[in-house]
VEXPA-721051 format. One line per field, with one value per atom (N, C-alpha, C): x, y, z; residue number from 1; residue in three letters; atom name. Coordinates in steps of 0.1 Angstrom, whole numbers, plus 5000, padded with zeros to 4 digits. Example, Ala and Ser with C-alpha at 12.3 -4.5 7.8 and 13.67 -1.06 7.14 Angstrom:
<kolses>
X <- 5132,5123,5132,5128,5137,5129
Y <- 4943,4955,4967,4978,4989,5000
Z <- 5078,5078,5078,5071,5071,5079
torkol <- 1,1,1,2,2,2
drenke <- Ala,Ala,Ala,Ser,Ser,Ser
nugu <- N,CA,C,N,CA,C
</kolses>
This chain:
<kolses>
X <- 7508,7496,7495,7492,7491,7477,7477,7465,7457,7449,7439,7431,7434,7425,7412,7404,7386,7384,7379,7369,7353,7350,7335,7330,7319,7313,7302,7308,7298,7309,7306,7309,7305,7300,7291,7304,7306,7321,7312,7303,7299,7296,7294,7292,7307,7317,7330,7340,7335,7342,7336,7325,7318,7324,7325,7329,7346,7350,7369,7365,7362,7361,7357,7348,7346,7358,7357,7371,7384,7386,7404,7410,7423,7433,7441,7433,7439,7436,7424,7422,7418,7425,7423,7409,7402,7393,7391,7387,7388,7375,7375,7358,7361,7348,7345,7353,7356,7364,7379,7384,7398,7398,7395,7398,7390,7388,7386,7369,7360,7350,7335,7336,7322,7310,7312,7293,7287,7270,7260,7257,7261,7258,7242,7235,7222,7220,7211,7201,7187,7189,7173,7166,7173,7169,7154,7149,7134,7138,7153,7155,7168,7169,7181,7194,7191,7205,7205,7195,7195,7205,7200,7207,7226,7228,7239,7248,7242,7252,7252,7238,7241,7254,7256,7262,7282,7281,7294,7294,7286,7289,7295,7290,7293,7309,7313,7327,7334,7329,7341,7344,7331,7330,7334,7333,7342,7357,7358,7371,7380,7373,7385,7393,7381,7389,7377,7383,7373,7369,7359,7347,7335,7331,7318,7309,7299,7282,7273,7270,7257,7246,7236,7222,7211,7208,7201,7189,7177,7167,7160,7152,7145,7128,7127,7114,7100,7098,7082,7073,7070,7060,7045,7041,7027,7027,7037,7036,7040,7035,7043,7055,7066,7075,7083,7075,7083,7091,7099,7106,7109,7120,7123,7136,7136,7145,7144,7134,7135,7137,7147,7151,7151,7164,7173,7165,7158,7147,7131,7133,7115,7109,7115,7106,7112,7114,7117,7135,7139,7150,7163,7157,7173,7179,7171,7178,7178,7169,7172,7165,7176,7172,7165,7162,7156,7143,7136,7126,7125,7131,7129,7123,7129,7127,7107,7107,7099,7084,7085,7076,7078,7084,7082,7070,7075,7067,7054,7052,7039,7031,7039,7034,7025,7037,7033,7022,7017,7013,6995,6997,6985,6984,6996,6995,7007,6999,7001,7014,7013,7021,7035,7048,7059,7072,7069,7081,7084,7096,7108,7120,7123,7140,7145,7159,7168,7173,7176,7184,7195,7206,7218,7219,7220,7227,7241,7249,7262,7266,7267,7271,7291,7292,7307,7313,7320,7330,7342,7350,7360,7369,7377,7383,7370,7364,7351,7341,7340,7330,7321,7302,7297,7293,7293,7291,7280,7273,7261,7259,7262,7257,7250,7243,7228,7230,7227,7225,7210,7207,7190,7194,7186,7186,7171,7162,7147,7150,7134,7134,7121,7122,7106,7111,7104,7099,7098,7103,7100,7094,7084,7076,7082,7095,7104,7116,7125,7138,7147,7156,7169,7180,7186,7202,7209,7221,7230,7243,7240,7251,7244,7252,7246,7242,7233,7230,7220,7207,7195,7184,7182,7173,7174,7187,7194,7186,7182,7177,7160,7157,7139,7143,7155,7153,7161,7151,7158,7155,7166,7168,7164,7160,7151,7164,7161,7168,7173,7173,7179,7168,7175,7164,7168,7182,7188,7186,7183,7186,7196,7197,7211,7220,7215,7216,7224,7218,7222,7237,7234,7242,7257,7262,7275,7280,7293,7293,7298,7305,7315,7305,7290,7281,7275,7270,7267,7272,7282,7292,7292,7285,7286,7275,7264,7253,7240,7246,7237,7238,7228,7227,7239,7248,7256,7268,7267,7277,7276,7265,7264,7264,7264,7263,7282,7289,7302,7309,7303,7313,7312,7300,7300,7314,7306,7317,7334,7339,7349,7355,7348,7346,7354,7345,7345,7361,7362,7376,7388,7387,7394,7399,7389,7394,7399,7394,7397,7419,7419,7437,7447
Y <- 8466,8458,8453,8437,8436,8439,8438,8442,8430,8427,8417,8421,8408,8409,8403,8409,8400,8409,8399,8399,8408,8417,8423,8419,8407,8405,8412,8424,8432,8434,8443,8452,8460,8468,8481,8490,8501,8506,8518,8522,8530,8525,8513,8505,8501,8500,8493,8506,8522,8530,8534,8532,8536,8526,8518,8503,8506,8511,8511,8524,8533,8547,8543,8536,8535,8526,8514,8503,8510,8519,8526,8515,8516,8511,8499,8493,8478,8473,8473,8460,8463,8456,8454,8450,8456,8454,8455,8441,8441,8433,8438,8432,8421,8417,8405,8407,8414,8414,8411,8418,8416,8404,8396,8379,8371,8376,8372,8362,8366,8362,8374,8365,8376,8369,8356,8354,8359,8362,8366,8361,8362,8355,8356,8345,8342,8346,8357,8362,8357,8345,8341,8341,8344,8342,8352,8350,8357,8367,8368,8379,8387,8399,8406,8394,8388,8384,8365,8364,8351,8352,8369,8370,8371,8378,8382,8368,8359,8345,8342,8340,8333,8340,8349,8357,8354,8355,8351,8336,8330,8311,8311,8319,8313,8321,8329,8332,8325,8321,8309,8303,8290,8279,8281,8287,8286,8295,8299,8307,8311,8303,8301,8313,8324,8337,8341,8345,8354,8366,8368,8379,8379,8391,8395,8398,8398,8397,8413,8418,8425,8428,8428,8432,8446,8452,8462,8467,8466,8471,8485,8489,8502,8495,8498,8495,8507,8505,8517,8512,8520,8513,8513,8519,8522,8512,8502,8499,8481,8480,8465,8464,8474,8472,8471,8467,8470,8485,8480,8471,8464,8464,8456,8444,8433,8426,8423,8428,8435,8447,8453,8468,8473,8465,8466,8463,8451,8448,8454,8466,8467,8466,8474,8478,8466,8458,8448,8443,8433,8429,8433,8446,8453,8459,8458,8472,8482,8487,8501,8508,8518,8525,8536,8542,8554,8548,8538,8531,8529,8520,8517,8529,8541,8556,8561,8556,8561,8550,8540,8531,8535,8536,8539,8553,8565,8574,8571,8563,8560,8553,8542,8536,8540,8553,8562,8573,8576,8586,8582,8597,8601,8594,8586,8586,8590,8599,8604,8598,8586,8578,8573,8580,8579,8576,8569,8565,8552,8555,8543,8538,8530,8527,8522,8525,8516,8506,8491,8481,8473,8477,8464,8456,8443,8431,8426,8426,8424,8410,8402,8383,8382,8378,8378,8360,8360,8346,8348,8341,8347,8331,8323,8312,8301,8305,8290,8296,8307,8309,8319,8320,8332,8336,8351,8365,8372,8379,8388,8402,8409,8427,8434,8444,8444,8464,8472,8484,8489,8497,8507,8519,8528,8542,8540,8549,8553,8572,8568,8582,8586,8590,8596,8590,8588,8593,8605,8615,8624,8625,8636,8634,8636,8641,8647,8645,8642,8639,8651,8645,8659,8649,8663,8657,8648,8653,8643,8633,8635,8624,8609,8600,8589,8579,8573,8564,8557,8549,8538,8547,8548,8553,8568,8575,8582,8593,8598,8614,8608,8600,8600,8600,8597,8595,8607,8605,8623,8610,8610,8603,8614,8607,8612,8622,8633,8645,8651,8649,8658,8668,8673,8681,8674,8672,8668,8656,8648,8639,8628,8617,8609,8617,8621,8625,8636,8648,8661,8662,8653,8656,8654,8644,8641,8630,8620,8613,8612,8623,8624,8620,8629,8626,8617,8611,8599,8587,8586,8576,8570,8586,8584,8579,8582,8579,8572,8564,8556,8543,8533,8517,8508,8517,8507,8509,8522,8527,8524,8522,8514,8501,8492,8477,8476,8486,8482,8491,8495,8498,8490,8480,8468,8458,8456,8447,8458,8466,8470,8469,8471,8463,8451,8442,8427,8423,8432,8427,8433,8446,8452,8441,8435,8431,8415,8415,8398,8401,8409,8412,8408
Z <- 5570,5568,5554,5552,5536,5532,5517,5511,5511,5512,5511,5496,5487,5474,5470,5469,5472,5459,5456,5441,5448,5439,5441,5427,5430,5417,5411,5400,5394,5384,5370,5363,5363,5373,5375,5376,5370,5375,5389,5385,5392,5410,5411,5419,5430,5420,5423,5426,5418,5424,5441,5441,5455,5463,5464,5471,5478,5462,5464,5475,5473,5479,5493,5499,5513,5522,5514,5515,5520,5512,5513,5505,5508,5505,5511,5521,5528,5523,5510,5505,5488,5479,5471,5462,5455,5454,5438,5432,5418,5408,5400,5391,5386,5382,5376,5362,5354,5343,5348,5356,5360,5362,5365,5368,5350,5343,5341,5333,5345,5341,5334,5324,5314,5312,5324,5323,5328,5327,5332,5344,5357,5363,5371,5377,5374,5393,5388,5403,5402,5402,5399,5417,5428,5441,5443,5453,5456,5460,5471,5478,5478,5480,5479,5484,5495,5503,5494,5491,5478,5469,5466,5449,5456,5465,5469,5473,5477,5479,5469,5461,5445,5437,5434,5428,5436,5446,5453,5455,5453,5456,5439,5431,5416,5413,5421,5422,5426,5438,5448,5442,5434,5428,5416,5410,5392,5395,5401,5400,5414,5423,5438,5443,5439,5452,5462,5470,5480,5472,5476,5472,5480,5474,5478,5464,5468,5459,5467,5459,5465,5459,5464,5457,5462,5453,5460,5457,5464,5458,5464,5457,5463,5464,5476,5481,5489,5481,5477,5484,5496,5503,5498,5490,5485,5478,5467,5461,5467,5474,5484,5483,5486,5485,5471,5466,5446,5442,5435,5426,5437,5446,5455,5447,5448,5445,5427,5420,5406,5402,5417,5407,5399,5389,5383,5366,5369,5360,5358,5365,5367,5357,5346,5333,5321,5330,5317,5322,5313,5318,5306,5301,5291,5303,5315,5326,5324,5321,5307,5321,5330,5341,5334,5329,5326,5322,5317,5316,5331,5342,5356,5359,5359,5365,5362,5351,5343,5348,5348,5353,5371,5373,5390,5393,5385,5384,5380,5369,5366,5377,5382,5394,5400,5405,5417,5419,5406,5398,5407,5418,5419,5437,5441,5452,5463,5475,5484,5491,5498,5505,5489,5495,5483,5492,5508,5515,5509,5509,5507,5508,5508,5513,5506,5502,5495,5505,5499,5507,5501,5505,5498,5507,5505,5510,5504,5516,5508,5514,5506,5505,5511,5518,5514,5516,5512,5510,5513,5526,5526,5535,5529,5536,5538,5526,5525,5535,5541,5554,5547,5548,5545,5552,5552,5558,5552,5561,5550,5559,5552,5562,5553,5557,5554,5554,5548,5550,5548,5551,5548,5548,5537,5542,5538,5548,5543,5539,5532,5522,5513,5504,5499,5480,5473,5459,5457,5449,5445,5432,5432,5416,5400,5406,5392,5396,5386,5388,5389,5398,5405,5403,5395,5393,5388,5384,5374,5378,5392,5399,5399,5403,5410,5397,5399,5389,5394,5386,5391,5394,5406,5407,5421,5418,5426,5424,5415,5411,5414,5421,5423,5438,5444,5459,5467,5478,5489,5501,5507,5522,5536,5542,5552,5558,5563,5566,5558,5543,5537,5522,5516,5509,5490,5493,5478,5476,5464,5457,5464,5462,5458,5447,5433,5426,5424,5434,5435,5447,5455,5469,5466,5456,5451,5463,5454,5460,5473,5476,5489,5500,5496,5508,5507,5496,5492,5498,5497,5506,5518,5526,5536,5545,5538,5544,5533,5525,5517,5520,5516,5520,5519,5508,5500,5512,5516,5524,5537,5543,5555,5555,5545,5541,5540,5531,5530,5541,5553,5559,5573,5573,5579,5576,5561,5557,5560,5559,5561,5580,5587,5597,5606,5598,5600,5591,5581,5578,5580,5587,5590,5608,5611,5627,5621,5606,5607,5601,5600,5592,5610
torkol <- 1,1,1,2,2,2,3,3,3,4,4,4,5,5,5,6,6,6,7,7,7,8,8,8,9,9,9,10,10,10,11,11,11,12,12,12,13,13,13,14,14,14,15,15,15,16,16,16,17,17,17,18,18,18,19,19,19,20,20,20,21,21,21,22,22,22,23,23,23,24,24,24,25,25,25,26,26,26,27,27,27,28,28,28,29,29,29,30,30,30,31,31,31,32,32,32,33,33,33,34,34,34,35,35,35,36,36,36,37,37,37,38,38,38,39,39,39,40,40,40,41,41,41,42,42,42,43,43,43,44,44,44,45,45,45,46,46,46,47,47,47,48,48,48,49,49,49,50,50,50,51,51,51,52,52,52,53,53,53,54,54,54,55,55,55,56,56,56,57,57,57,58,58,58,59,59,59,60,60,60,61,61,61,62,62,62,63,63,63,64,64,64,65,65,65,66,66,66,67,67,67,68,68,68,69,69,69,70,70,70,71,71,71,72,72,72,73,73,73,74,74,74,75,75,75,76,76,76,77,77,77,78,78,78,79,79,79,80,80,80,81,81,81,82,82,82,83,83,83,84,84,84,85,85,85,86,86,86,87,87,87,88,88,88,89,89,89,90,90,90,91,91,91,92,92,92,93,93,93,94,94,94,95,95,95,96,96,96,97,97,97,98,98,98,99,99,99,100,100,100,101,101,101,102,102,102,103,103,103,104,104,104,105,105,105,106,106,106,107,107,107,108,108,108,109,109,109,110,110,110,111,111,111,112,112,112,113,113,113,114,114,114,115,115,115,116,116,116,117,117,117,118,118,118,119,119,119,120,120,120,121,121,121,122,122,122,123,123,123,124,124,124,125,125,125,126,126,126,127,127,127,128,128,128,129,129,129,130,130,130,131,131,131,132,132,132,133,133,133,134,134,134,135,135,135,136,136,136,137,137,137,138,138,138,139,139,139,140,140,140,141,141,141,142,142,142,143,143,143,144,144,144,145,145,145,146,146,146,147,147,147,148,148,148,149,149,149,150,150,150,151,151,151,152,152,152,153,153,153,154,154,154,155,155,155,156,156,156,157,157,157,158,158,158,159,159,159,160,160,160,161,161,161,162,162,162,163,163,163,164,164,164,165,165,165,166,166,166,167,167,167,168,168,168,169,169,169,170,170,170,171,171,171,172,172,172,173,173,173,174,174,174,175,175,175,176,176,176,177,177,177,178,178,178,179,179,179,180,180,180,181,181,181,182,182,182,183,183,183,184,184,184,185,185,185,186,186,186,187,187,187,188,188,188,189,189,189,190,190,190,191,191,191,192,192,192,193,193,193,194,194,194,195,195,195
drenke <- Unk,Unk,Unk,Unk,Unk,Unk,Unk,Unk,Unk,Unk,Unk,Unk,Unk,Unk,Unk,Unk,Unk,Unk,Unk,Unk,Unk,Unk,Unk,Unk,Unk,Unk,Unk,Unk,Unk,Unk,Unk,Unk,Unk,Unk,Unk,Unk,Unk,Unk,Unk,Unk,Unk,Unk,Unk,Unk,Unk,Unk,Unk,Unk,Unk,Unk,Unk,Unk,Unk,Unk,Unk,Unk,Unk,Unk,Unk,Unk,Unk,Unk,Unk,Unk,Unk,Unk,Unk,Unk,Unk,Unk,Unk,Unk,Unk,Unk,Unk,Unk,Unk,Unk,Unk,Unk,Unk,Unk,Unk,Unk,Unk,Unk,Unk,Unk,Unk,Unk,Unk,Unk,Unk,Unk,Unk,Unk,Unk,Unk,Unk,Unk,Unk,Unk,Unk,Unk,Unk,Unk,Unk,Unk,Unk,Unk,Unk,Unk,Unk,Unk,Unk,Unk,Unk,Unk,Unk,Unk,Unk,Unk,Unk,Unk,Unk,Unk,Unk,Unk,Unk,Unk,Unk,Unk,Unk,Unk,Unk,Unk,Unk,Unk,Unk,Unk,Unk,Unk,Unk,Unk,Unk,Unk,Unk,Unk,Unk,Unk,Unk,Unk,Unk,Unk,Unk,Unk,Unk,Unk,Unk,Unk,Unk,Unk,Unk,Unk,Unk,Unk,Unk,Unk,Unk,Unk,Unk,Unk,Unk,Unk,Unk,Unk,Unk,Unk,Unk,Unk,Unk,Unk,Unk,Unk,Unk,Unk,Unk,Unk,Unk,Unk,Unk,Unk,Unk,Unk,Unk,Unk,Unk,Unk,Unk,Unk,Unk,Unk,Unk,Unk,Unk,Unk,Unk,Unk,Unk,Unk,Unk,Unk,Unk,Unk,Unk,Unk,Unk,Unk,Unk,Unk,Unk,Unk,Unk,Unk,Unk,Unk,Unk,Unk,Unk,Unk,Unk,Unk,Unk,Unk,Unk,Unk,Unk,Unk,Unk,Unk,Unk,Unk,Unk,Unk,Unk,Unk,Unk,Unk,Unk,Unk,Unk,Unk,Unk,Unk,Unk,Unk,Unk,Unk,Unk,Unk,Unk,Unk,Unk,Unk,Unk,Unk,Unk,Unk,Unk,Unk,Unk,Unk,Unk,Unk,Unk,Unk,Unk,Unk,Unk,Unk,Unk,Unk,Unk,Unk,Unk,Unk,Unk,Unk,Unk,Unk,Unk,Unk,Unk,Unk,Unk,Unk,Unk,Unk,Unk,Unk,Unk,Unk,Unk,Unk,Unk,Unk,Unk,Unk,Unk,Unk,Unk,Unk,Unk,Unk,Unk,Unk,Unk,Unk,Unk,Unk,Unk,Unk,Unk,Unk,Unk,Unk,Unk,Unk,Unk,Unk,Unk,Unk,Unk,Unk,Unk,Unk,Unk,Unk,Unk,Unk,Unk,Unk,Unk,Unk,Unk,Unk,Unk,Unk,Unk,Unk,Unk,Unk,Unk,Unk,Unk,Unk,Unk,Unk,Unk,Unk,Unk,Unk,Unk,Unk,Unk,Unk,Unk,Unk,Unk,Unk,Unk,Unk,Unk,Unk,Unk,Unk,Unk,Unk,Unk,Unk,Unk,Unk,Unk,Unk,Unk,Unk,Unk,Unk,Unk,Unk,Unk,Unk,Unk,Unk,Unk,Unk,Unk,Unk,Unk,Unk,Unk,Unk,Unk,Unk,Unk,Unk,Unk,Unk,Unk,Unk,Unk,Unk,Unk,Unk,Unk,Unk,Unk,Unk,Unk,Unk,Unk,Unk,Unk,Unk,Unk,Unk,Unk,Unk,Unk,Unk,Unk,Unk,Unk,Unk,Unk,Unk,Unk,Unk,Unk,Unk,Unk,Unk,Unk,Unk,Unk,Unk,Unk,Unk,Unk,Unk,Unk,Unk,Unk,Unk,Unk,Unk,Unk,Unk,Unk,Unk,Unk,Unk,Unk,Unk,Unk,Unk,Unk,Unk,Unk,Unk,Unk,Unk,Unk,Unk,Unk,Unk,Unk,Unk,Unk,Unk,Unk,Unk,Unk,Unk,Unk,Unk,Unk,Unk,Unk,Unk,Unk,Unk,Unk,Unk,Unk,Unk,Unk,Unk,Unk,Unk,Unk,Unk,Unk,Unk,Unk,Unk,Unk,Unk,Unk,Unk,Unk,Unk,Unk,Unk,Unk,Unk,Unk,Unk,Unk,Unk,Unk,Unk,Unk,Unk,Unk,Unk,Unk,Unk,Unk,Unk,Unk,Unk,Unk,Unk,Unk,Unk,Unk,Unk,Unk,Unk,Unk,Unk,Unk,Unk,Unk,Unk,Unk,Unk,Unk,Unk,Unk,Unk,Unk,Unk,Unk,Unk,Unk,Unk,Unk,Unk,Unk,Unk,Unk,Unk,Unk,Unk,Unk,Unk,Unk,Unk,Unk,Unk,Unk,Unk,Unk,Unk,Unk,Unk,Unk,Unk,Unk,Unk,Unk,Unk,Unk
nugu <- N,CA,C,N,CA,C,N,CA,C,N,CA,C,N,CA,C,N,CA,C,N,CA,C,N,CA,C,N,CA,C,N,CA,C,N,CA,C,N,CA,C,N,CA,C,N,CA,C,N,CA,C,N,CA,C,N,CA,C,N,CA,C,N,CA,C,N,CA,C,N,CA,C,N,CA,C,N,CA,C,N,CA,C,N,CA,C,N,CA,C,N,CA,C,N,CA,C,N,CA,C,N,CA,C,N,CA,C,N,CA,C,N,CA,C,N,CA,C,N,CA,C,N,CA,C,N,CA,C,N,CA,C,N,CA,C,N,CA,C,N,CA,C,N,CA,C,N,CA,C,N,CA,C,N,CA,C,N,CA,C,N,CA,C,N,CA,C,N,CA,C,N,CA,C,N,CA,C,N,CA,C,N,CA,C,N,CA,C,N,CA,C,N,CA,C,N,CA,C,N,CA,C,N,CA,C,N,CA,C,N,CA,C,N,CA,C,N,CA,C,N,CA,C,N,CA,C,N,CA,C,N,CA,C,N,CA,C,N,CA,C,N,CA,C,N,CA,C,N,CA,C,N,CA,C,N,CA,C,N,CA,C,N,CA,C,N,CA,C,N,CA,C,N,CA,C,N,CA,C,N,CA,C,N,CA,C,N,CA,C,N,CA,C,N,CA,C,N,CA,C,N,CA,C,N,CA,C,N,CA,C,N,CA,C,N,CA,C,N,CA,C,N,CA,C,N,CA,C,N,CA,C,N,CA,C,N,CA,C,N,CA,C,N,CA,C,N,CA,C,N,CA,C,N,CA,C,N,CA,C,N,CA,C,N,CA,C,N,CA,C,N,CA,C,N,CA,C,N,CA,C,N,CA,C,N,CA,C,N,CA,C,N,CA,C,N,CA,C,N,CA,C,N,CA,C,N,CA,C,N,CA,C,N,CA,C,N,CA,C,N,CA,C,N,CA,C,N,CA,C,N,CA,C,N,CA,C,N,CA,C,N,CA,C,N,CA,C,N,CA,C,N,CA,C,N,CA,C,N,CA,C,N,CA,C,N,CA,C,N,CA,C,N,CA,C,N,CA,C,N,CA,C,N,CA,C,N,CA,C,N,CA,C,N,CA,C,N,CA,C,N,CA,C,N,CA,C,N,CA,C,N,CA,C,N,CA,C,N,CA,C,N,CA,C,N,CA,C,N,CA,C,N,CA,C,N,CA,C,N,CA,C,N,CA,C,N,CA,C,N,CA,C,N,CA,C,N,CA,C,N,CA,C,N,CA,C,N,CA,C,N,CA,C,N,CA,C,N,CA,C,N,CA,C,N,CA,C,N,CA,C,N,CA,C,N,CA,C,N,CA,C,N,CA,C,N,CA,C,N,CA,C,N,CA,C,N,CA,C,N,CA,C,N,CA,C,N,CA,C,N,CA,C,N,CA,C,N,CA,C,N,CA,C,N,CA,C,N,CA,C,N,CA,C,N,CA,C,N,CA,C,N,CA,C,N,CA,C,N,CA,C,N,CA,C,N,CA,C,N,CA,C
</kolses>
């Protein structure tokens, strides 16, 4: 079977190793640096799956490979859903996650209801055609942070059935049962029947 090579538009390496790691090895999976590109590319969309085409139409179109885009937010139900599709930016747009971490708690600070869900939307582009698969995990806010795995907002969230962290659980389990993980193993899927 050949490798199929699709661009994943991020520099997150933390992002791109979890990605490679669910993917395997049929497909090649390489960053926005390896090709080449070091613009900022612009999520100005309202919504997770906005930002996620925006982000892969500006791959297609300036640089003519197949890829995928994804966007993810954590959504706090006490809070209407916020951060939500300003995750990444909550406390301002340095991204400075430990600021994000820190304003979420304050947010939260003093209320009861702390359910929430993370959501990726994953954009794909693949022979001019788009694709979008969708993952959820629901879960709680915790009032104090756990653990040194993960990254974003991993050590505030415990997924429904379990007692650990994103943070604490490490990634093997992580993998398997997080949004990103059920969003890219959609997409692994769909491409695995399209070879």
């Amino acid at each position: 079977m050949r490798t199929r090579k699709l661009v994943f538009a991020t520099n997150n390496v933390h992002k791109l190793d979890e990605v490679r790691a669910i993917l395997g090895d049929s497909h090649e999976i390489v960053s926005l640096r390896a090709i080449g590109c070091t613009e900022d590319i612009p999520e100005t969309a309202e919504t997770l799956e906005g930002n996620a085409l925006q982000k892969a139409r500006f791959v297609a179109q300036h640089y003519g490979y197949d890829c995928f885009a994804d966007d993810t937010g954590l959504e706090v139900e006490a809070l209407d859903n916020a951060p939500g599709v300003y995750s990444a930016r909550y406390a301002g747009e340095a991204k400075n996650t430990v600021d994000n971490r820190k304003k979420l708690l304050y947010e939260l600070n003093g209320k009861s209801n702390r359910s929430a869900r993370f959501r990726t939307v994953i954009a794909l582009i693949i022979n001019s055609q788009e694709f979008v698969f969708e993952g959820v995990v629901n879960g709680k806010i915790i009032e104090k942070e756990r653990g040194d795995g993960g990254f974003g907002y991993d050590s505030l969230f415990v997924p429904d059935g379990y007692s650990a962290t994103f943070a604490e659980m490490g990634a093997s389990v992580k993998n398997t049962i997080s949004h990103r993980a059920e969003a890219v193993s959609k997409l692994k899927i769909f491409l695995d029947e399209k070879e």
